[in-house]
C-alpha positions in Angstrom: 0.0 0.0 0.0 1.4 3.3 -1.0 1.3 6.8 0.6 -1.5 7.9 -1.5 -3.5 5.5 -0.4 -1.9 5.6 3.0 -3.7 9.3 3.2 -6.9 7.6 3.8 -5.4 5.8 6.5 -3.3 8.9 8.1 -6.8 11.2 8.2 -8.4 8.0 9.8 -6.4 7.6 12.5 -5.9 11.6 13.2 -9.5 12.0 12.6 -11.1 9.6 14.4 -14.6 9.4 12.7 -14.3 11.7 9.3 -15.2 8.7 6.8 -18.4 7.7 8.8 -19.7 11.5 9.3 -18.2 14.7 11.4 -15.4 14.1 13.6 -13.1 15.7 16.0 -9.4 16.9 15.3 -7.9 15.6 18.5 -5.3 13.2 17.8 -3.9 11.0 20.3 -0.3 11.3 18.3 -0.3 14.9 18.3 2.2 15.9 21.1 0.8 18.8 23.2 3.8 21.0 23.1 2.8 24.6 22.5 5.5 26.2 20.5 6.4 29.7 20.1 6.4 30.8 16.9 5.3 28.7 13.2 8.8 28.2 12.4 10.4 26.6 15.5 7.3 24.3 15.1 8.8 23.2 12.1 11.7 23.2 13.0 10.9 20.6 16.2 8.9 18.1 14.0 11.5 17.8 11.2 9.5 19.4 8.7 11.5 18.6 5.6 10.2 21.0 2.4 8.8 24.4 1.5 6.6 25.9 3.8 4.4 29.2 3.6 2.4 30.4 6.6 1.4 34.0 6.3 -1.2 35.6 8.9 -2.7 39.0 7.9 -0.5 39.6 4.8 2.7 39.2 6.4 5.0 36.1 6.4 5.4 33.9 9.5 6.9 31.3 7.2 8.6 31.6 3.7 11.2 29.3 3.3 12.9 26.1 2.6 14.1 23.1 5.4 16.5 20.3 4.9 17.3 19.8 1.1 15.4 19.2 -2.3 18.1 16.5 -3.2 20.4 15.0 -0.5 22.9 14.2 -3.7 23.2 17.1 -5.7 22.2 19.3 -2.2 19.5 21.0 -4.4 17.9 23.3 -1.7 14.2 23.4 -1.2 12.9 26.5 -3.5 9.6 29.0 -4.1 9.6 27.9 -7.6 10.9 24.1 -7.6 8.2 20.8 -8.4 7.2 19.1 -5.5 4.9 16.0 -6.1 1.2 17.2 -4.4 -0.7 13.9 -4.1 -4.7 14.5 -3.2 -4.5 18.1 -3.1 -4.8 17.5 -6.9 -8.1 17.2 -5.8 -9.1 20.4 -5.0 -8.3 21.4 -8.8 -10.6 18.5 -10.4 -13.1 19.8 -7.6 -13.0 23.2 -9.4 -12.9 21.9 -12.8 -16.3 20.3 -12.7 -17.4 23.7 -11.1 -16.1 25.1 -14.0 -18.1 22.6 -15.7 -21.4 24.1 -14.5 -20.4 27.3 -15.3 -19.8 26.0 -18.4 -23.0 24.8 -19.0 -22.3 21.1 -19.2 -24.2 20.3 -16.3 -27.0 21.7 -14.6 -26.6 20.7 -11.2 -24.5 18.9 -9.0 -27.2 16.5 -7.8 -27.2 15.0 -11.5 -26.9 11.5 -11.1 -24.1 9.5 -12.5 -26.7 7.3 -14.9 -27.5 10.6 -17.0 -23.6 9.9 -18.3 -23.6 6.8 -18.1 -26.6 4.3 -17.8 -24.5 1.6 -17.4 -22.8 2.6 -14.0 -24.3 0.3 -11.3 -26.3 2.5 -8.7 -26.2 5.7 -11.0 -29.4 6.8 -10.6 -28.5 6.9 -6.7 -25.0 8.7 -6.7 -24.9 12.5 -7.6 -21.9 14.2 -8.6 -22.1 16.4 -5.2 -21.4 13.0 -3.4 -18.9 12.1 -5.2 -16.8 15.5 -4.5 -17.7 15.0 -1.1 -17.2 11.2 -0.5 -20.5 10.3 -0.1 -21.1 8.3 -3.2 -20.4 4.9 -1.1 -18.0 4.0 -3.9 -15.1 2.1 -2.9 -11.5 3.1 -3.4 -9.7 1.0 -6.6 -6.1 1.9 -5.1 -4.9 -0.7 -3.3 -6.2 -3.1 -6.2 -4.2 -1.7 -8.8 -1.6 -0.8 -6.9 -1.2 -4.8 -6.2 -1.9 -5.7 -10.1 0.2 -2.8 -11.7 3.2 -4.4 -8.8 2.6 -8.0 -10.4 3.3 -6.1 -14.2 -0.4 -5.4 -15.5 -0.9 -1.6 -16.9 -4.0 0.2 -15.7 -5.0 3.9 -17.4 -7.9 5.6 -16.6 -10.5 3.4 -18.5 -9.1 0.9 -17.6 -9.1 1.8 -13.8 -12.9 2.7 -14.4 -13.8 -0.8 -15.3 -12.1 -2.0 -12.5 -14.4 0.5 -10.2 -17.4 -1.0 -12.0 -15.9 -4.4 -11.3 -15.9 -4.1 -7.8 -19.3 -2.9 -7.0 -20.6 -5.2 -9.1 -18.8 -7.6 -7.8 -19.5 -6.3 -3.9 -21.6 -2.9 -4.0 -21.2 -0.2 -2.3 -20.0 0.2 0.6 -22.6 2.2 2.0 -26.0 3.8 0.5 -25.1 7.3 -1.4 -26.0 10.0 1.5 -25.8 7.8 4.2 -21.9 8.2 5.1 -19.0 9.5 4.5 -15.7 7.8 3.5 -12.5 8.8 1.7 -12.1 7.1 -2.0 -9.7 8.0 -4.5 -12.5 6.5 -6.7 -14.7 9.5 -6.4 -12.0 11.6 -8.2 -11.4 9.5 -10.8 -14.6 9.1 -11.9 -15.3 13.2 -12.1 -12.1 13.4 -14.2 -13.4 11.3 -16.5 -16.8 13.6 -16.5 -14.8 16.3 -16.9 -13.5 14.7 -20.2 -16.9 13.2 -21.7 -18.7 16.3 -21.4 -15.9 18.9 -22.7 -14.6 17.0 -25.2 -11.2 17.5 -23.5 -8.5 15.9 -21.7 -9.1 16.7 -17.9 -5.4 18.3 -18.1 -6.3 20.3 -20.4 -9.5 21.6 -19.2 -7.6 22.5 -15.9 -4.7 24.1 -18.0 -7.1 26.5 -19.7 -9.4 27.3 -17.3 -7.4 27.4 -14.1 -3.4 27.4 -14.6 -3.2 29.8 -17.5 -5.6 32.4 -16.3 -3.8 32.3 -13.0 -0.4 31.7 -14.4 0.2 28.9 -12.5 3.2 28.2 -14.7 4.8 24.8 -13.3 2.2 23.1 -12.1 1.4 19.9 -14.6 0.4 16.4 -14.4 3.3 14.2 -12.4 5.6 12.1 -14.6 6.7 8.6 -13.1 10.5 9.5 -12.8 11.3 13.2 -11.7 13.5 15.6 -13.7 16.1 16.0 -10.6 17.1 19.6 -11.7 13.4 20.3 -11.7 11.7 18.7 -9.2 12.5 17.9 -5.5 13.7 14.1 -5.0 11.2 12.2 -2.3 12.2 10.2 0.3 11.4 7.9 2.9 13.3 6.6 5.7 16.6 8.8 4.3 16.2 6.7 1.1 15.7 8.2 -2.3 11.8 7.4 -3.4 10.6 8.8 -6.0 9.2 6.6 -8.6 5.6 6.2 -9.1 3.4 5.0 -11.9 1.0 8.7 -12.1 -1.8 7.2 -14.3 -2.8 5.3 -11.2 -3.4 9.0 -9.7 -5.9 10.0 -12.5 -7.8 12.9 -11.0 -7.6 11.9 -8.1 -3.4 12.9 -6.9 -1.4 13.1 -10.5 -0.3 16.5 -10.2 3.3 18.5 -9.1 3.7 21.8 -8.3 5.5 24.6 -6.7 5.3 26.6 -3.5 5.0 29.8 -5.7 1.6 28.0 -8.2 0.3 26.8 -4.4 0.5 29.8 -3.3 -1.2 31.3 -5.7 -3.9 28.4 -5.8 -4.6 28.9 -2.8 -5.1 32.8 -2.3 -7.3 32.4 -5.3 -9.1 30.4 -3.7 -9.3 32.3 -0.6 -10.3 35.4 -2.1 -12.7 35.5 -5.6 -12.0 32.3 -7.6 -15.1 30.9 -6.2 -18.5 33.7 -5.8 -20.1 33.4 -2.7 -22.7 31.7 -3.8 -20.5 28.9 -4.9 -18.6 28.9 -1.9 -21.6 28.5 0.3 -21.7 24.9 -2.0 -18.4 23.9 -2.0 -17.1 24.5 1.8 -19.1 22.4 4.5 -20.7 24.7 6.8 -22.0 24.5 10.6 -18.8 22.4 11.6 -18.8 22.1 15.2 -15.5 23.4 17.1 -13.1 20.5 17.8 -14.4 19.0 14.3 -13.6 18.1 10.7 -16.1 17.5 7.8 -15.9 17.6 3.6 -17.4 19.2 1.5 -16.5 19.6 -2.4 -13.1 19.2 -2.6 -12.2 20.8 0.6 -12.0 19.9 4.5 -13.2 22.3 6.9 -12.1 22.4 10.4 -13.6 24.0 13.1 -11.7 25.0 16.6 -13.8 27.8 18.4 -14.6 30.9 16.3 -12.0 29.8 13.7 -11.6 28.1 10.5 -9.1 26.3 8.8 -10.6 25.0 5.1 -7.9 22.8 3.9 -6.6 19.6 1.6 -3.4 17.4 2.3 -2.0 14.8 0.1 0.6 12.1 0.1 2.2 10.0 -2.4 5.8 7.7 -2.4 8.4 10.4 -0.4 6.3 13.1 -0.6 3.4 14.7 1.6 1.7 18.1 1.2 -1.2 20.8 2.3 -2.9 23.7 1.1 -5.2 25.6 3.6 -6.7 28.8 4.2 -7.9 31.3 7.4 -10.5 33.3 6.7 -10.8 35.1 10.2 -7.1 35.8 10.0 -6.6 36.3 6.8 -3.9 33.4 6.5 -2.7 31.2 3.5 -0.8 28.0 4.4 1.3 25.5 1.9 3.4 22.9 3.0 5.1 20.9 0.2 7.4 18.0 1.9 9.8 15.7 0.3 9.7 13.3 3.0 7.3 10.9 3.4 5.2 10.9 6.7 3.6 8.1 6.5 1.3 8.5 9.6 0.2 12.2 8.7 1.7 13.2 12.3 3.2 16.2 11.0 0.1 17.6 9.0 -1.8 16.5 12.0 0.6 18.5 14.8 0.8 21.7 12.4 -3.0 21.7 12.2 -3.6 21.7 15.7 -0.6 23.6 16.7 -1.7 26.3 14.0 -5.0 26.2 15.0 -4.6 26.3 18.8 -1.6 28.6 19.2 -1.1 31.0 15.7 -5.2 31.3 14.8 -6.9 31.3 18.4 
């Protein structure tokens, strides 16, 4: 089982109940030191990356820790690649709100069946629960992961019959509506959408409707061996690990990306990419404090009168996190070329963040 899948398993654990419904952010893991300032906090846990943490439009964080590449001593950068993982998800997320805006769907409680009638328990799955895990769907990762190991080749179609396969095979895992539980499946499935209704690859449709009116200029779907002068070298366990076959990501993790595009993702975000009336859609809302929930593309956690709306990812030697403040006006990316396969660190900078710097 790889890191991308491992996410599911990390935000489990830290997260007691998120895939059932609402859960709290305690973690049991999280060591309750309170430290003084965003950087030392870094600093402490090892943090091994790029990190941004700004509060109010100044910088409490801008800059690199440890090293991009151990063997060349490339130092972390603003503007090198860093492999993102599931925060690819908040940009196929967008791209089938861009779809509406578009025009090429209506609504996002269109079932899956009005696409295609062949999809077992598509009149009951609407695209809204898919963004938001609630379609029931179970996750392919772990099966492809195991066939694509034994020398089999999976794209995205192919990956899609597979989904099929296994519901048919087993159903769902829970009726659409009734729960909530993290599947890379979800994803994969609205990337393909994406490309059925626009005529379009789903890179593409991002490229032109997100990257190059932001000019986002290096961020761009993942290739399985990094350009090392390009691209920070992942690692686990001090070893180099950075090989990974991306079509297994499709739409749901397949992207890298730099500090600088994050950034930049993530303000826009933050500020008018979404209108209000969309955002009122996307973000889950009414999160009690000490919670987490999901809503399209985003996590929301609550802790008193603030909140944190956020997306982390992991994939082989890499972890990362976009997030965003509101009531303190705050941006936070963390791009890491060190594998954490628990999700302690995300988990300890969340709370520490959200209990010391935004209280």
């Amino acid at each position: 089982m790889t890191t991308l899948h491992k996410f599911l398993v990390a935000l489990a654990i830290g997260m007691l109940m998120l895939f059932t419904s609402c859960s709290t952010d305690d973690d049991n893991n999280t060591p309750s030191i309170d430290y003084t300032t965003a950087e030392n906090l870094l600093t402490e846990i090892d943090f091994q990356g790029y990190a941004i943490i700004t509060k109010n439009g100044n910088d409490l964080v801008r800059q690199g820790f440890g090293l991009a590449n151990e063997e060349t001593a490339l130092p972390q950068d603003y503007e090198l690649a860093y492999r993102i993982g599931s925060v690819s998800k908040t940009l196929t997320a967008a791209a089938i709100i861009q779809l509406k805006r578009d025009g090429y769907i209506s609504n996002y409680n269109q079932t899956l069946d009005e696409f295609d009638p062949e999809f077992p328990y598509g009149n009951q799955i609407t695209i809204a629960q898919l963004l938001s895990h609630q379609s029931g769907i179970p996750d392919y990762q772990v099966v492809v992961e195991e066939a694509t190991a034994q020398g089999n080749f999976f794209d995205e179609e192919d990956i899609y019959e597979v989904i099929i396969e296994l519901i048919s095979e087993n159903g769902l895992n829970f009726t659409p509506g009734a729960g909530k539980q993290y599947s890379n499946s979800n994803y994969l499935i609205a990337a393909l959408l994406v490309e059925e209704l626009t005529d379009m690859s789903y890179h593409e449709y991002i490229q032109q409707n997100i990257f190059d009116p932001l000019q986002m200029t290096n961020t761009y779907r993942g290739v399985d061996n990094i350009n090392a002068n390009t691209h920070a070298e992942g690692y686990n366990n001090g070893s180099a690990h950075s090989i990974y076959p991306m079509n297994l990501a499709f739409g749901a993790g397949d992207f890298s990306s730099t500090p600088k595009d994050m950034e930049i993702w993530t303000n826009a975000i933050k500020t008018d990419w979404f209108s209000t009336a969309e955002k009122d859609v996307i973000f889950a809302q009414d999160v009690p404090s000490g919670y987490v929930d999901f809503g399209l593309g985003w996590f929301t956690s609550q802790e008193g009168n603030t909140t944190l709306y956020w997306h982390g990812g992991d994939i082989d030697g890499y972890w990362s996190m976009i997030g965003f403040v509101p009531e303190h006006n705050a941006t936070i990316v963390l791009l890491s070329n060190q594998q954490d396969d628990s999700g302690e660190q995300r988990n300890t900078i969340i709370q520490q963040l959200l209990t010391n710097e935004f209280n």
